[in-house]
KEBA-914301 format. One record per residue (C-alpha): residue number from 1; x, y, z; chain; residue in three letters. Coordinates in Angstrom, 2 decimals. Last residue first. Example, Ala and Ser with C-alpha at 12.3 -4.5 7.8 and 13.67 -1.06 7.14 Angstrom:
nuti: 2, px: 13.67, py: -1.06, pz: 7.14, bado: A, torza: Ser
nuti: 1, px: 12.30, py: -4.50, pz: 7.80, bado: A, torza: Ala
END
This chain:
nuti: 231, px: -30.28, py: -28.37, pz: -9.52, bado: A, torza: Unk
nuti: 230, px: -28.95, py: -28.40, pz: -12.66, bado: A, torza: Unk
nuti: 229, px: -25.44, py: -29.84, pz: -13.10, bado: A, torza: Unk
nuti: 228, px: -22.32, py: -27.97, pz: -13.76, bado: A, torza: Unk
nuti: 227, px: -20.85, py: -28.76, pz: -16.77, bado: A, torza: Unk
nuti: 226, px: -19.48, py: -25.20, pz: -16.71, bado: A, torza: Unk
nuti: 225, px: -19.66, py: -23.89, pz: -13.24, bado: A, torza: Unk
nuti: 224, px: -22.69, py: -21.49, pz: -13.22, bado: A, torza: Unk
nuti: 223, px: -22.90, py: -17.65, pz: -12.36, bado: A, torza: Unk
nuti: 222, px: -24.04, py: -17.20, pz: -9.27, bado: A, torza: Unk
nuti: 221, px: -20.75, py: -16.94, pz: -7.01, bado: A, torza: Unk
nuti: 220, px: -19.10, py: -15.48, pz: -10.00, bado: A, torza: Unk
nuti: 219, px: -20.53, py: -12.07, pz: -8.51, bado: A, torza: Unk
nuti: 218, px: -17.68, py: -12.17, pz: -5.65, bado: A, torza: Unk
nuti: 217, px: -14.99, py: -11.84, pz: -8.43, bado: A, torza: Unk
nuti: 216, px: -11.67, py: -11.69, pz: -6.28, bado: A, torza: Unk
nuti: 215, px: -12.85, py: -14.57, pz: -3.64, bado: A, torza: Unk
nuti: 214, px: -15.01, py: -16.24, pz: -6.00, bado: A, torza: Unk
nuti: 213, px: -12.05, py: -17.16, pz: -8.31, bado: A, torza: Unk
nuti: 212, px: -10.30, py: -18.17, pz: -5.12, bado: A, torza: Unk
nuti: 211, px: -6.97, py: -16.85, pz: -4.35, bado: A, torza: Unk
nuti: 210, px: -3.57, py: -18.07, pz: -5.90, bado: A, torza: Unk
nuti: 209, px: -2.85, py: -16.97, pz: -8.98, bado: A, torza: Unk
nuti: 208, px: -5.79, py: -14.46, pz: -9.41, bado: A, torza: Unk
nuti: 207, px: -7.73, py: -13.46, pz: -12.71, bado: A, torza: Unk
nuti: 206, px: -7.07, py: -10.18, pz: -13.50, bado: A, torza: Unk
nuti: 205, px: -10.32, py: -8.07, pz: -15.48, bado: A, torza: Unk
nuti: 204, px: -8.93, py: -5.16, pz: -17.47, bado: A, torza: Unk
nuti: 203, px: -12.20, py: -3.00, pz: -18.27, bado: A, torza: Unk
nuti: 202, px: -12.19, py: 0.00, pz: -20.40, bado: A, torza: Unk
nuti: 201, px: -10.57, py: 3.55, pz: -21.55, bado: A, torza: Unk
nuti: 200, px: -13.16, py: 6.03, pz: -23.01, bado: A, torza: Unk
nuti: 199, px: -11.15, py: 7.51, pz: -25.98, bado: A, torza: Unk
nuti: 198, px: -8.02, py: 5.29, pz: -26.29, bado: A, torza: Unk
nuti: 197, px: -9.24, py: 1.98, pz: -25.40, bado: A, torza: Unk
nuti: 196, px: -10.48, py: 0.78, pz: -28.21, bado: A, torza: Unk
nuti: 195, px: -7.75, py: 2.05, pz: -30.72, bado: A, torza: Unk
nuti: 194, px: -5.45, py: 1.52, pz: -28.14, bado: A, torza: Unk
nuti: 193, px: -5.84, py: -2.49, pz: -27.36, bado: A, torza: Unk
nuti: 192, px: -6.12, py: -3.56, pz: -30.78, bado: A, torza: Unk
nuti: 191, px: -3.95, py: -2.01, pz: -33.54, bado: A, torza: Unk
nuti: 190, px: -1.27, py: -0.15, pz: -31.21, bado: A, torza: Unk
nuti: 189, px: -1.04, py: -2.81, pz: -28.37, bado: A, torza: Unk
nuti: 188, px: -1.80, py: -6.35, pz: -30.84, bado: A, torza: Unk
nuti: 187, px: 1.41, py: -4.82, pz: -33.03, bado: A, torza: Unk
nuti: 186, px: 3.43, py: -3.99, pz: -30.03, bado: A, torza: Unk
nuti: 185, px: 2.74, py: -7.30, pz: -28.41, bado: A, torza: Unk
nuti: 184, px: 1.87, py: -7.11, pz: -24.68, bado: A, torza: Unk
nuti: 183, px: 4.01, py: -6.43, pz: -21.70, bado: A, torza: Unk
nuti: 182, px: 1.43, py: -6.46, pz: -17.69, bado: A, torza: Unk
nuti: 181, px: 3.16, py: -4.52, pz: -15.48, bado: A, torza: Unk
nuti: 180, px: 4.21, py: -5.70, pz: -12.10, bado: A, torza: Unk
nuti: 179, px: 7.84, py: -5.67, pz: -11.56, bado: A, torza: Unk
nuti: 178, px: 8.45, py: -7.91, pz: -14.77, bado: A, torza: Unk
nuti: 177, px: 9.59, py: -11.60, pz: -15.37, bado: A, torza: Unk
nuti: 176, px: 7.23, py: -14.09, pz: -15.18, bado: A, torza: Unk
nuti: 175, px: 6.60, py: -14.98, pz: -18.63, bado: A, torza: Unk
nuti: 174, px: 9.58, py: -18.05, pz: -18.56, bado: A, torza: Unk
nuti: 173, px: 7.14, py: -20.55, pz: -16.83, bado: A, torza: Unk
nuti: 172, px: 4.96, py: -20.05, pz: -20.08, bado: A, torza: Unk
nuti: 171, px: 6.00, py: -22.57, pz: -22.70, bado: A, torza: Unk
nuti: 170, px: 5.93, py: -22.05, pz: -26.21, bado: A, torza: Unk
nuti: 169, px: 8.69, py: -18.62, pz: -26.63, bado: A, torza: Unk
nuti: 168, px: 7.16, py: -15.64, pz: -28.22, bado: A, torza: Unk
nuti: 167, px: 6.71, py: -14.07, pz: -24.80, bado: A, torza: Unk
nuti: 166, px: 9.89, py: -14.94, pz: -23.41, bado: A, torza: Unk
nuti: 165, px: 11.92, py: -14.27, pz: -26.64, bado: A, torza: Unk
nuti: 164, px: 10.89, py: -10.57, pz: -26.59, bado: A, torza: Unk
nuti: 163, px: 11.51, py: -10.24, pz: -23.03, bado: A, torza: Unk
nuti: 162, px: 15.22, py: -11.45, pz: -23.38, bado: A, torza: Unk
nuti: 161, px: 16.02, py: -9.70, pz: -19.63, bado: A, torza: Unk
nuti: 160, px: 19.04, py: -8.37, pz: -21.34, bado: A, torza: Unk
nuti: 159, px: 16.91, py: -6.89, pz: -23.91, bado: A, torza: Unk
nuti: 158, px: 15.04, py: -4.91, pz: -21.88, bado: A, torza: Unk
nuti: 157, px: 16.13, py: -1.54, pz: -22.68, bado: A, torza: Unk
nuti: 156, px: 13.31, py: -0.48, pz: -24.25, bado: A, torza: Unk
nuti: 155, px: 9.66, py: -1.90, pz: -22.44, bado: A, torza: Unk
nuti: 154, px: 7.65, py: -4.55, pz: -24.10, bado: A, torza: Unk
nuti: 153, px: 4.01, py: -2.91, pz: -24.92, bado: A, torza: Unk
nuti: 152, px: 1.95, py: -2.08, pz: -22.26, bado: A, torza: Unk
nuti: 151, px: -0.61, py: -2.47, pz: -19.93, bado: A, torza: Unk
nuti: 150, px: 0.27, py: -0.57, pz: -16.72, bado: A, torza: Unk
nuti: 149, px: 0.60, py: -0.91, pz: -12.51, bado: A, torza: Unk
nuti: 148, px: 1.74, py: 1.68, pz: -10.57, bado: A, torza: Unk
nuti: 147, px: -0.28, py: 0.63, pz: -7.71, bado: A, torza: Unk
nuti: 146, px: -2.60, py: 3.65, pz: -7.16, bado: A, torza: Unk
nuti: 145, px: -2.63, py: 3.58, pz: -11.63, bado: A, torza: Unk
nuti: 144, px: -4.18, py: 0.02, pz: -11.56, bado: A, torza: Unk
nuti: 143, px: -4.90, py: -0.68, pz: -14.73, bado: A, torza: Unk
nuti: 142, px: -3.25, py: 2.43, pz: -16.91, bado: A, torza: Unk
nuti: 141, px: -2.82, py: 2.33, pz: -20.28, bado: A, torza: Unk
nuti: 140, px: 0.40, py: 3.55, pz: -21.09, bado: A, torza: Unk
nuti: 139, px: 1.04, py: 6.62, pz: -23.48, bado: A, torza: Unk
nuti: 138, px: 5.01, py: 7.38, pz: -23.58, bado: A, torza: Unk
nuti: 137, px: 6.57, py: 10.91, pz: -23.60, bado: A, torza: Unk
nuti: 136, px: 9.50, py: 9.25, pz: -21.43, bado: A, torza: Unk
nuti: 135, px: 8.02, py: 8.92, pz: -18.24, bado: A, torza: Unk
nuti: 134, px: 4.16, py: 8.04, pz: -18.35, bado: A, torza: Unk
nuti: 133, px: 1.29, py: 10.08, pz: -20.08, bado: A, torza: Unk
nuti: 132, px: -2.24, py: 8.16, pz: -19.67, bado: A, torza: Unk
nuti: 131, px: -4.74, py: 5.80, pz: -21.03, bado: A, torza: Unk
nuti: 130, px: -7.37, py: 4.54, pz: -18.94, bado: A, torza: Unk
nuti: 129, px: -8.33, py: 1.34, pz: -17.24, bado: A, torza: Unk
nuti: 128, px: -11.53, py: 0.29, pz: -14.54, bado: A, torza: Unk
nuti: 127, px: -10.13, py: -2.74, pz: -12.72, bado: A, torza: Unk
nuti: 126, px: -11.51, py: -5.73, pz: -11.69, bado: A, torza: Unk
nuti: 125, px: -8.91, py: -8.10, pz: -9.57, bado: A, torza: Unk
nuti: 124, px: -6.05, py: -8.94, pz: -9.09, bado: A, torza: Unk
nuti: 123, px: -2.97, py: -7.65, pz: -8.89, bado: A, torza: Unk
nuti: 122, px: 0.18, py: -8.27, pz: -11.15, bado: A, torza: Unk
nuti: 121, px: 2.97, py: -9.00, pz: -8.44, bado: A, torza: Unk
nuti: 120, px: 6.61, py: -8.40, pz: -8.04, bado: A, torza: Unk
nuti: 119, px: 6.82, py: -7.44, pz: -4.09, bado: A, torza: Unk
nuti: 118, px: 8.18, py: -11.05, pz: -3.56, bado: A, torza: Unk
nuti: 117, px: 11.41, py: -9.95, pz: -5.86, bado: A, torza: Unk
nuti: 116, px: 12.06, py: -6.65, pz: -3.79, bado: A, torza: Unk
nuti: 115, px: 11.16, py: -3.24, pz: -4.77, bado: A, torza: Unk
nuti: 114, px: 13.56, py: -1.01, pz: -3.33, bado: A, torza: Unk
nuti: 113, px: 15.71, py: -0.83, pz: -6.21, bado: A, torza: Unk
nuti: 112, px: 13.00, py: 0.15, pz: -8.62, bado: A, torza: Unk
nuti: 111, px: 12.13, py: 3.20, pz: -6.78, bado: A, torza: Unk
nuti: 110, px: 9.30, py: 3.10, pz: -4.18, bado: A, torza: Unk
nuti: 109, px: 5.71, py: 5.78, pz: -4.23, bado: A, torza: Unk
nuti: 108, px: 3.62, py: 2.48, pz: -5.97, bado: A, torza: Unk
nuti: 107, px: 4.29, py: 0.13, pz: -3.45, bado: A, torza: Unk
nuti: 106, px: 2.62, py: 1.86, pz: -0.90, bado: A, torza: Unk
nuti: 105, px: 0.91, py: -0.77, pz: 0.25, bado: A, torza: Unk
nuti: 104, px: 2.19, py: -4.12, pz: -1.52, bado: A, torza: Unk
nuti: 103, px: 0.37, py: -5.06, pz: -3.93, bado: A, torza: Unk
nuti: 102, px: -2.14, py: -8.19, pz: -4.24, bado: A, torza: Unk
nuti: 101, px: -2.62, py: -10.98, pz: -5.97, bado: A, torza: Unk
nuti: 100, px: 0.58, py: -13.16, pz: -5.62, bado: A, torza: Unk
nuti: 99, px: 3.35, py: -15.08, pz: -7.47, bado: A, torza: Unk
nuti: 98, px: 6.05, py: -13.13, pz: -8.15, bado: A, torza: Unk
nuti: 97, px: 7.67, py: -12.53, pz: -11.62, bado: A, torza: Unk
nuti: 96, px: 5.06, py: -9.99, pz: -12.49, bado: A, torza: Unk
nuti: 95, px: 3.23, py: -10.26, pz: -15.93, bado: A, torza: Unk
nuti: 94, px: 4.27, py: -11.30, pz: -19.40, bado: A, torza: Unk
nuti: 93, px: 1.62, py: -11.51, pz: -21.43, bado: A, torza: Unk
nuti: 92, px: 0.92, py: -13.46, pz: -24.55, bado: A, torza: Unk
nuti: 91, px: -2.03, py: -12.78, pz: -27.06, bado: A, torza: Unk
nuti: 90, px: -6.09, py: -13.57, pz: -27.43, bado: A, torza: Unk
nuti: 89, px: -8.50, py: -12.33, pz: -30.14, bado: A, torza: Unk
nuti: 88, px: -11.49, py: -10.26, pz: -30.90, bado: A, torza: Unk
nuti: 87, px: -14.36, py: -11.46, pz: -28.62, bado: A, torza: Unk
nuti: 86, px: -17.36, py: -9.82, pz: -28.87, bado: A, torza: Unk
nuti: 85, px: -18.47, py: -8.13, pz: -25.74, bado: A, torza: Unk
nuti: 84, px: -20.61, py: -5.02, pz: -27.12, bado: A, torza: Unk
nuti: 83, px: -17.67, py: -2.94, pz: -25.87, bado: A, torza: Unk
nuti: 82, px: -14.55, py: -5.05, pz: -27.71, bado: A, torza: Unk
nuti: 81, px: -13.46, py: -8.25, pz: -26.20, bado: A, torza: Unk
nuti: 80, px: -9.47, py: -9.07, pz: -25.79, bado: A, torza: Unk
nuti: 79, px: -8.35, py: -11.75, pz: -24.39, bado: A, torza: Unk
nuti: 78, px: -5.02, py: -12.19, pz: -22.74, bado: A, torza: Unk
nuti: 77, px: -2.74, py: -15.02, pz: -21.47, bado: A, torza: Unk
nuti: 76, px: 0.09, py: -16.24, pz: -18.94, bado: A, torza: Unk
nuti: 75, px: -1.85, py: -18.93, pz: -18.38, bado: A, torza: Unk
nuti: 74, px: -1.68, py: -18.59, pz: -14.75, bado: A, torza: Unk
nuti: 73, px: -2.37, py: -14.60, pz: -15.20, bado: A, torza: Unk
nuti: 72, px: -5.14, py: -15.34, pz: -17.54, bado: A, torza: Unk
nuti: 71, px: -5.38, py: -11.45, pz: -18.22, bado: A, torza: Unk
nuti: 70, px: -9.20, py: -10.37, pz: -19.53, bado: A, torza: Unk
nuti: 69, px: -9.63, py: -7.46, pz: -21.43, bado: A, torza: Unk
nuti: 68, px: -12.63, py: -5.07, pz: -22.24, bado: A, torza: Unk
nuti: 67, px: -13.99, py: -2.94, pz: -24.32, bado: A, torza: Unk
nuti: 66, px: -16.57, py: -0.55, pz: -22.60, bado: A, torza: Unk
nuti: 65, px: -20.49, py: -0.64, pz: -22.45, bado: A, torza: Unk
nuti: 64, px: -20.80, py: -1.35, pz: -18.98, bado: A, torza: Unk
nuti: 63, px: -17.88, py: -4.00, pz: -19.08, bado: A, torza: Unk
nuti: 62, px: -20.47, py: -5.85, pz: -16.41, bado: A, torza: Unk
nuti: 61, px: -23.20, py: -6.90, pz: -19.03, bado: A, torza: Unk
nuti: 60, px: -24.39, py: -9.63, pz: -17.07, bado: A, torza: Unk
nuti: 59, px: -24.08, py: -12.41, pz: -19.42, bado: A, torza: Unk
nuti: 58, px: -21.10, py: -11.59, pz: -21.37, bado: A, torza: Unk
nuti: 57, px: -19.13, py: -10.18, pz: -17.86, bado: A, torza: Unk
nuti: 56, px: -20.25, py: -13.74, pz: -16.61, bado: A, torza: Unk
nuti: 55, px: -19.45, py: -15.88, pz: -19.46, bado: A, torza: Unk
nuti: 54, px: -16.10, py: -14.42, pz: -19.86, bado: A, torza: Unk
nuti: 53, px: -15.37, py: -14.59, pz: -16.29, bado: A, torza: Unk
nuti: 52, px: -15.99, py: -18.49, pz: -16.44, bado: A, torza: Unk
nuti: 51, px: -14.02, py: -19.03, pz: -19.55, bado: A, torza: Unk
nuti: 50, px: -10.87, py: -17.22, pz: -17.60, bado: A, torza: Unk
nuti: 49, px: -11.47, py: -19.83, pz: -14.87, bado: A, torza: Unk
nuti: 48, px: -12.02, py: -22.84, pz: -16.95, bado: A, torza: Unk
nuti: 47, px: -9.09, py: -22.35, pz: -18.52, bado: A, torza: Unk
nuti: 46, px: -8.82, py: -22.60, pz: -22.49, bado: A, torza: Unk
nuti: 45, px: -10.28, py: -19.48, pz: -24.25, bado: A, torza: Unk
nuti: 44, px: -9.56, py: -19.88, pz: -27.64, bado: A, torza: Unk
nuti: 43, px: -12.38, py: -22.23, pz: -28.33, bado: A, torza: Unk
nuti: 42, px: -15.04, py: -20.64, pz: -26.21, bado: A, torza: Unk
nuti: 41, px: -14.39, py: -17.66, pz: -28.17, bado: A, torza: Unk
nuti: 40, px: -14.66, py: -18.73, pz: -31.57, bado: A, torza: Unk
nuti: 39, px: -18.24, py: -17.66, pz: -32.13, bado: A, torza: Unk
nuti: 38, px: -16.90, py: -13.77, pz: -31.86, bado: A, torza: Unk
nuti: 37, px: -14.79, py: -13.79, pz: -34.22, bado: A, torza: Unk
nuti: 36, px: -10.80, py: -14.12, pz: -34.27, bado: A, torza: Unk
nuti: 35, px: -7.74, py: -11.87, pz: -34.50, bado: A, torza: Unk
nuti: 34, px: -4.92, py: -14.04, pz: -34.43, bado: A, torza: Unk
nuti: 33, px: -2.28, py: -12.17, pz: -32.41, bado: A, torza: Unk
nuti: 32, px: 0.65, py: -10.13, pz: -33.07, bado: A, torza: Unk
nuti: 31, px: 4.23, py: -10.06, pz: -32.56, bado: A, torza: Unk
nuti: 30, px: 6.24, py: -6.66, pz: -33.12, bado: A, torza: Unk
nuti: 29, px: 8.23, py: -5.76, pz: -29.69, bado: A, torza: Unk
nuti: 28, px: 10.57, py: -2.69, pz: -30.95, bado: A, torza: Unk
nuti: 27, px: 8.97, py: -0.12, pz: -28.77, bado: A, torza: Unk
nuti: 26, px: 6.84, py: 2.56, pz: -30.52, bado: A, torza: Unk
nuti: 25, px: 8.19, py: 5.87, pz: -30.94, bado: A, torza: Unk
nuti: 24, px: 7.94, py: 8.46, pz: -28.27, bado: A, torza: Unk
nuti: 23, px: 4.87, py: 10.65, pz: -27.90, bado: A, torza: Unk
nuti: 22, px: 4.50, py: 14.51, pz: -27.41, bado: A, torza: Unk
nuti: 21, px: 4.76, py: 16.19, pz: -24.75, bado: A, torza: Unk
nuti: 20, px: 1.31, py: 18.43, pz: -23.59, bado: A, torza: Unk
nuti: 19, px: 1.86, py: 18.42, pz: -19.81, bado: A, torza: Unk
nuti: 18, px: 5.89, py: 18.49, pz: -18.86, bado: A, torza: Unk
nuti: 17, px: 7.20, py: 15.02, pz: -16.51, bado: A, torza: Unk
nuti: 16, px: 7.94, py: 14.75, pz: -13.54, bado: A, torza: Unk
nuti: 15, px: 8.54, py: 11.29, pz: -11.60, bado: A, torza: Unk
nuti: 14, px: 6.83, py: 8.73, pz: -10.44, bado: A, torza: Unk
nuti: 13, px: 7.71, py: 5.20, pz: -10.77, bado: A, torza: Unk
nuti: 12, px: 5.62, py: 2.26, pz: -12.77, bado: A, torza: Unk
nuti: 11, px: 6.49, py: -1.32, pz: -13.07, bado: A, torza: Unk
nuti: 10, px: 7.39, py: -3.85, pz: -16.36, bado: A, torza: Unk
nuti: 9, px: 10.87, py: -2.27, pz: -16.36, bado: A, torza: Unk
nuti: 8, px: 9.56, py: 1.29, pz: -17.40, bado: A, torza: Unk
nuti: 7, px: 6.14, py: 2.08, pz: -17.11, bado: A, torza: Unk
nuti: 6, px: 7.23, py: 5.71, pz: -15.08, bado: A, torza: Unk
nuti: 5, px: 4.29, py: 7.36, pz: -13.33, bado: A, torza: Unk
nuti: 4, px: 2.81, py: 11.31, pz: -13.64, bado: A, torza: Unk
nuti: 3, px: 3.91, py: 14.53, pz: -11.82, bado: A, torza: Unk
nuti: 2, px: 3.33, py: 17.37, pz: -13.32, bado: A, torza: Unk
nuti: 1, px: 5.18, py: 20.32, pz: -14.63, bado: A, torza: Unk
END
C-alpha cells in the first residue's frame, strides 16, 4: 500500500491506495477549447497580468524546456503553451471559492469537513507539476502536491454543485466553487494537458487574486509594463 491524495471535490485528501492500479474512466465533463497558433496569443490572452507572465516566461525561457500553463485566477482562465512556448489555446477553470493566495498550513493532512469556506483557495504562485495516482485509480496532475492541490478534469459526483454548467456558463462569478483544485474540460485534459504533461510534467504558473503581480513573480520586476514608456 501507499499513501497518495484524493482530487475529489476540487481538493485533495490522503488516503491509501495499492501501487500499480489501473485507471478509472474519464469524468463526464466534455467541453473543449479552440486550439490556436502561436501568433494568436496576444489576442486570446486578455489581462494585462496573465499577458505580462506570458511575455516573461517567453522571454526568459523560465518553463526550462517544459509545457507550461498559466491560470488567470481573476479571469477564471487557462493557457496552455507547449515546451518551446507556443501557445496552444485557452479554456475555463473553476478554482477555489475563496478569495486568497495562499494555503492554509497544514491544509493538506484535513478531511473535507474540516476545511472551512475561507480555507478554499487556489495558491499562487510558480509551481513545478507532475502527474500522479490519486484516490479512485485516477491520474491528477499535481500543482501543488504539499497543499493537496490538482489540475483536473470536473470531479464525479458533482452534479449538485452544477460544475459543468459553471464552467460553460458566460460569466465567471459562478467559477468559484471548489476546495482548491483547479477543474478543466475533459476533452482539453486528455488531448492537451496530459499528452504534454504526462512524461516530464511542467510549469503551472497562478496568477494571484489579491497580491501584487511582483509580489508572487519577483522576476516581473524587469520585465516591461506593456505600453510602458522607455526610459
Amino acid at each position: 500500500m501507499i499513501k497518495v491524495f484524493v482530487a475529489l471535490a476540487g481538493f485533495a485528501l490522503t488516503v491509501p491506495v495499492s501501487a500499480g492500479s489501473a485507471e478509472p474512466p474519464a469524468a463526464s465533463e466534455s467541453a473543449a477549447p479552440h486550439e490556436k497558433g502561436a501568433e494568436t496569443a496576444d489576442a486570446e490572452i486578455r489581462s494585462e497580468a496573465a499577458t505580462r507572465v506570458a511575455d516573461w516566461v517567453a522571454a526568459s525561457g523560465d518553463n526550462g524546456g517544459l509545457p507550461y500553463i498559466i491560470i488567470d485566477k481573476p479571469a477564471a482562465s487557462l493557457f496552455l503553451f507547449d515546451a518551446e512556448r507556443k501557445f496552444l489555446g485557452r479554456a475555463p477553470v473553476l478554482i477555489g471559492v475563496a478569495l486568497g493566495d495562499e494555503a492554509t498550513p497544514g491544509i493538506g493532512s484535513k478531511d473535507l469537513a474540516e476545511i472551512g469556506p475561507a480555507e478554499r483557495t487556489t495558491p499562487a504562485g510558480r509551481f513545478l507539476a507532475k502527474f500522479g495516482i490519486a484516490a479512485g485509480r485516477q491520474k491528477v496532475l499535481w500543482v501543488d502536491y504539499a497543499t493537496s492541490v490538482a489540475l483536473h478534469p470536473i470531479p464525479k459526483g458533482s452534479q449538485k454543485e452544477r460544475r459543468r454548467q459553471r464552467m460553460l456558463s458566460p460569466g465567471i462569478d459562478d467559477n468559484r466553487i471548489t476546495f482548491g483544485c483547479i477543474n478543466v474540460p475533459l476533452a482539453f485534459h486528455n488531448k492537451s494537458v496530459r499528452p504534454l504533461f504526462q512524461k516530464k510534467g511542467g510549469y503551472v504558473y497562478v496568477l494571484p487574486d489579491t497580491k501584487p503581480l511582483e509580489a508572487v513573480f519577483p522576476l516581473l520586476r524587469v520585465q516591461p509594463r506593456p505600453g510602458a514608456a522607455a526610459s
